[in-house]
MARTOR-284070 format. One record per residue: residue number from 1; z, y, x of N, C-alpha, C, O in turn; residue in three letters. Coordinates in steps of 0.02 Angstrom, whole numbers. Layout:
SITE num nw nv nu caw cav cau cw cv cu ow ov ou residuo
SITE NUM Z Y X Z Y X Z Y X Z Y X Ala
...
This chain:
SITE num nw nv nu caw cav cau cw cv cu ow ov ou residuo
SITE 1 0 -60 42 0 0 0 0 62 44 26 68 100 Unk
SITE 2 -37 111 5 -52 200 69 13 233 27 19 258 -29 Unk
SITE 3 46 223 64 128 286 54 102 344 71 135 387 42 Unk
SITE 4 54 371 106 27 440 115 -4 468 45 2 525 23 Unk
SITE 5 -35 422 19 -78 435 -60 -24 450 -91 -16 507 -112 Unk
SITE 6 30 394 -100 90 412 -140 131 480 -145 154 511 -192 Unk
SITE 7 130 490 -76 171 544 -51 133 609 -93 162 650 -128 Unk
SITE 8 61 607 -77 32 662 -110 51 669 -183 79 721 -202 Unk
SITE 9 38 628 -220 40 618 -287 106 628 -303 109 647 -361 Unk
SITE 10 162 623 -278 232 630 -289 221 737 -272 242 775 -315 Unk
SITE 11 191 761 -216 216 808 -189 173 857 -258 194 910 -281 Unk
SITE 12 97 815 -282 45 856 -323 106 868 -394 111 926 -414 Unk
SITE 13 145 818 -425 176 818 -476 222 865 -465 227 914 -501 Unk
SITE 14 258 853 -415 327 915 -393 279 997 -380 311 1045 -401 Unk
SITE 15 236 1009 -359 215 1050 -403 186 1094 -452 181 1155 -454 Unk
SITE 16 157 1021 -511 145 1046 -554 206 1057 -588 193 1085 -641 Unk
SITE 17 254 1049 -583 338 1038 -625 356 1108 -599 391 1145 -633 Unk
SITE 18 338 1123 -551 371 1190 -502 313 1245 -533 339 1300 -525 Unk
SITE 19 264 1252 -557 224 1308 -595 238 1294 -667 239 1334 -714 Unk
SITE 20 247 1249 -668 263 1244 -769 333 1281 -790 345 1313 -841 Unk
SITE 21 368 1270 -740 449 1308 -733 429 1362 -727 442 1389 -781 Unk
SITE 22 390 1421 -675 385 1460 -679 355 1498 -738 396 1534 -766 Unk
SITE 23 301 1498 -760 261 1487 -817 302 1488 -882 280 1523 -927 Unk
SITE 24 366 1449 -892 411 1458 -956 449 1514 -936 449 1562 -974 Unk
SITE 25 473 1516 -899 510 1608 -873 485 1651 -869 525 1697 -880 Unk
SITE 26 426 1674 -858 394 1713 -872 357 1722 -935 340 1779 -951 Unk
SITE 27 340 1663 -977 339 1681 -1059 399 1700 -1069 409 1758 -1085 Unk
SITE 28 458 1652 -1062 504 1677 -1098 531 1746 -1090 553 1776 -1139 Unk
SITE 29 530 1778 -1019 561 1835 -994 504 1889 -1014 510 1944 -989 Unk
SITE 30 447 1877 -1061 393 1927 -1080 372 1938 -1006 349 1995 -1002 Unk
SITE 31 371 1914 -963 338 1955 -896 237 1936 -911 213 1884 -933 Unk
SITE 32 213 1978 -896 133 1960 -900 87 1966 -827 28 1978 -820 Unk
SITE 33 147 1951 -772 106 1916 -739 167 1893 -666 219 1922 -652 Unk
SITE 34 147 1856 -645 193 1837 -592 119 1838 -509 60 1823 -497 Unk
SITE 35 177 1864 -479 145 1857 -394 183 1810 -350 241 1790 -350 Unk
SITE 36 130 1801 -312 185 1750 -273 141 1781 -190 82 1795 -178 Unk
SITE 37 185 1782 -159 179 1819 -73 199 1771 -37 201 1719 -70 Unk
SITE 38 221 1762 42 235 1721 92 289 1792 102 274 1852 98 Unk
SITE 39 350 1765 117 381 1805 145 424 1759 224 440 1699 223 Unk
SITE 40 430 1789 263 476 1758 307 529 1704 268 523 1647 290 Unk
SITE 41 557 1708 238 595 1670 221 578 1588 147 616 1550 117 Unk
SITE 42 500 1599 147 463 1568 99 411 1597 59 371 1637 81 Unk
SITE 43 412 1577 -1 356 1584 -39 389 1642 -119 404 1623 -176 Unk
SITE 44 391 1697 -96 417 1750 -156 374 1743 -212 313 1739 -207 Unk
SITE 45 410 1741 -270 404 1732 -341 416 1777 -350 465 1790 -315 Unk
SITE 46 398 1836 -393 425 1872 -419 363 1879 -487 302 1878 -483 Unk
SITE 47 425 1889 -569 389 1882 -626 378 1982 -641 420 2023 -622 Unk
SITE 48 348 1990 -658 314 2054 -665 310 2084 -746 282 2052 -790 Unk
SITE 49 333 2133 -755 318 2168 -842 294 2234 -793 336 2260 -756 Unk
SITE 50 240 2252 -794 213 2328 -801 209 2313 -700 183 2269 -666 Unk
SITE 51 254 2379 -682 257 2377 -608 328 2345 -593 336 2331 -533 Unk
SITE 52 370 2333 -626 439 2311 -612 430 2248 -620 398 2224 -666 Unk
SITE 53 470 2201 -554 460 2142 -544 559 2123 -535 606 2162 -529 Unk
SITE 54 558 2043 -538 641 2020 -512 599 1949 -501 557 1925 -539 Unk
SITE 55 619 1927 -448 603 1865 -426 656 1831 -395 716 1844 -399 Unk
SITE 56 620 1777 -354 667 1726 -305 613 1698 -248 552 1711 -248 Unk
SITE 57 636 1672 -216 602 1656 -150 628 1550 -156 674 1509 -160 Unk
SITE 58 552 1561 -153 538 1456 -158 558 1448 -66 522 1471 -22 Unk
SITE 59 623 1407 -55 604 1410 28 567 1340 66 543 1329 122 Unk
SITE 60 577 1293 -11 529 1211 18 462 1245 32 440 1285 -9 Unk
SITE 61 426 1229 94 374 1256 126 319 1212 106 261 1230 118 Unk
SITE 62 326 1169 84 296 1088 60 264 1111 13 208 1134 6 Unk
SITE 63 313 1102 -23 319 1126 -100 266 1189 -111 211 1186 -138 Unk
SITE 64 297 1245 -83 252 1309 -74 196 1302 -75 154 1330 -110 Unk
SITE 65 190 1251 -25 81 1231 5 58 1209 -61 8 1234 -87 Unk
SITE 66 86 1172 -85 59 1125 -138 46 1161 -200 2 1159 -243 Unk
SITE 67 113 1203 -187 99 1249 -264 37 1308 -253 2 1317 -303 Unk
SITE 68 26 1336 -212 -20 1380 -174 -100 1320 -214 -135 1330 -263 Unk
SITE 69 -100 1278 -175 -176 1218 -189 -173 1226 -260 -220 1239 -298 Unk
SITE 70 -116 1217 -274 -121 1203 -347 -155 1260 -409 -185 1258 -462 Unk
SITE 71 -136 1294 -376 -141 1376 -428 -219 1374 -396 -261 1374 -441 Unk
SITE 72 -247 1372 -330 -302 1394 -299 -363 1354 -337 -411 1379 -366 Unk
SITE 73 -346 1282 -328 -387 1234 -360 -399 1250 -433 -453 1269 -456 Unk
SITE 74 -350 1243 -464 -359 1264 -539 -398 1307 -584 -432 1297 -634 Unk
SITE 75 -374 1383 -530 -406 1408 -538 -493 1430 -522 -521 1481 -541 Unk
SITE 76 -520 1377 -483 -581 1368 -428 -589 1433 -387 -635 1473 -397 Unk
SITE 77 -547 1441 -347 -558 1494 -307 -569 1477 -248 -544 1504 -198 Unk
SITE 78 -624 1412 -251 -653 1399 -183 -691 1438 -138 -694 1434 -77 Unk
SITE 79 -730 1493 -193 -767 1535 -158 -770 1601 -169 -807 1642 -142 Unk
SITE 80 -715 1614 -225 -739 1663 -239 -638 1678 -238 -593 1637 -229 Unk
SITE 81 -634 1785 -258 -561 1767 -251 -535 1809 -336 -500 1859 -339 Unk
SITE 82 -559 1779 -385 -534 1772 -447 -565 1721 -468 -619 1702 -446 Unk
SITE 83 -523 1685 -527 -538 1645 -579 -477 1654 -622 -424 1687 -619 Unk
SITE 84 -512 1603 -670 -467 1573 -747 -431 1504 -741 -455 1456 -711 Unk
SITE 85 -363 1503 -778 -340 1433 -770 -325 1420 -845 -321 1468 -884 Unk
SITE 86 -317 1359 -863 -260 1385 -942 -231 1331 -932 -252 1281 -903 Unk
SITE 87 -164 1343 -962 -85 1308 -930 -54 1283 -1012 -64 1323 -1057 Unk
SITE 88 -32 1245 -1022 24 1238 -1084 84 1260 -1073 108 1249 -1017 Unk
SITE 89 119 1290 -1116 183 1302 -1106 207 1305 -1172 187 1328 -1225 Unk
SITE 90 249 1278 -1156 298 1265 -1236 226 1238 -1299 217 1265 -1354 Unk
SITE 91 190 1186 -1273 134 1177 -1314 86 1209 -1323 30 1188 -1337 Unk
SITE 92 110 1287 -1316 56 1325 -1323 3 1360 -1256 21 1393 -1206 Unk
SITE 93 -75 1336 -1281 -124 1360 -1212 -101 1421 -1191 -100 1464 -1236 Unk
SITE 94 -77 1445 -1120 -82 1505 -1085 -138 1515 -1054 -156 1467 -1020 Unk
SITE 95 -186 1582 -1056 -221 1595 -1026 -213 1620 -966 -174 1667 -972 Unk
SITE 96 -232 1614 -905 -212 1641 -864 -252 1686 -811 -264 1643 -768 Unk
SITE 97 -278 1742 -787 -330 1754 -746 -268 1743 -669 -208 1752 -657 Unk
SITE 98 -324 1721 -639 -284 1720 -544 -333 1769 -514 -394 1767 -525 Unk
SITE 99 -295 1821 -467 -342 1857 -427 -295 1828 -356 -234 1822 -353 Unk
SITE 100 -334 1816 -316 -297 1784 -236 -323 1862 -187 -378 1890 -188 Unk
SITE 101 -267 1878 -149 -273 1928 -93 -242 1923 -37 -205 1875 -31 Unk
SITE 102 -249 1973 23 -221 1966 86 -156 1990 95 -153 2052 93 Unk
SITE 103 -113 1967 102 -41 1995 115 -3 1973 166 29 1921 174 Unk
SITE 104 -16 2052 222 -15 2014 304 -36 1945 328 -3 1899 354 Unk
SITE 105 -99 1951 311 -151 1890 335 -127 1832 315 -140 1782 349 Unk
SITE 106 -86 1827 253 -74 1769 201 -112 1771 147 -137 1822 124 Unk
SITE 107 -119 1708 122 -140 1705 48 -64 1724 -12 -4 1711 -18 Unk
SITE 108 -127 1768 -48 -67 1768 -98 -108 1779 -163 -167 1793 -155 Unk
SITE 109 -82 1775 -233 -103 1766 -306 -53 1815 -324 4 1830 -304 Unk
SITE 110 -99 1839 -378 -53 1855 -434 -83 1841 -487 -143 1853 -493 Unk
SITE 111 -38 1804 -548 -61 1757 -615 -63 1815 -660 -9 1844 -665 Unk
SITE 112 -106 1836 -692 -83 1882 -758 -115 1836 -797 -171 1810 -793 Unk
SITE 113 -39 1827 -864 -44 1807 -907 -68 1842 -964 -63 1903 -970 Unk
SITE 114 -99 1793 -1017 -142 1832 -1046 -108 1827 -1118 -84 1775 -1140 Unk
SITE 115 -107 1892 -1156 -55 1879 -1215 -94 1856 -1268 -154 1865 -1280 Unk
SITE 116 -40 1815 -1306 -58 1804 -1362 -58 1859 -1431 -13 1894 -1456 Unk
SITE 117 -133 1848 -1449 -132 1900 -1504 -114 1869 -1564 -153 1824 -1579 Unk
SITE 118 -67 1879 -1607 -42 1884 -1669 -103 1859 -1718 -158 1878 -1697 Unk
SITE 119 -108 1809 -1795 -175 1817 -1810 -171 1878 -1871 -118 1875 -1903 Unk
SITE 120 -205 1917 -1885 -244 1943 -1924 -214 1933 -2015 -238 1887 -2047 Unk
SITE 121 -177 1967 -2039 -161 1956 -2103 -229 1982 -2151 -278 2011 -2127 Unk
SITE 122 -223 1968 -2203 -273 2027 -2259 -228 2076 -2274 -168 2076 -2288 Unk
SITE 123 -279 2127 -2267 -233 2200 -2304 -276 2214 -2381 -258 2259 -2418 Unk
């Protein structure tokens, strides 16, 4: 048996579990978009309403990479540096646009989430 395959597939799940967490905090906290940076000390999260942000810093570096592929892939930003992802959360599709940029010669994203519009009563 390839324990390296395994390993991946264990590390791909840990973080899809590690953006789905983020992803419910930031619906829930109304934030409409989250960034994520490299900081010396890891991978900064911070959830975003307008210009005011409160985050935390991811310091598994593993983890970080994976979650980084993860958001990158998803969103196909193989060649280009925006795309679309759409995520479930709490059942419901999130839309998501990813724009990826340079931040001190790191990769970095920021997710803006895309709101849900209300439907349409008759007047």
């Amino acid at each position: 048996m390839n324990n390296s395959k395994s390993k991946d597939t264990k590390a791909a799940r840990a973080a899809e579990q590690q953006l789905q967490a983020y992803l419910e905090e930031a619906v829930e906290a109304g934030a409409n978009a989250i960034v994520l940076e490299y900081v010396p000390e890891g991978l900064e999260v911070c959830f975003m309403l307008g210009d005011t942000g409160a985050g935390r810093v991811l310091e598994d570096s593993k983890l970080a990479g994976e979650l980084m592929q993860l958001i990158g892939d998803g969103a196909g930003l193989d060649t280009k540096p925006k795309g679309t992802m759409t995520w479930l959360v709490h059942g419901q599709p999130v839309g998501i646009t990813v724009e990826e940029y340079d931040s001190f010669g790191e990769c970095a994203f920021r997710l803006k989430l895309k709101k849900k519009t209300p439907p349409r009563g008759r007047r």
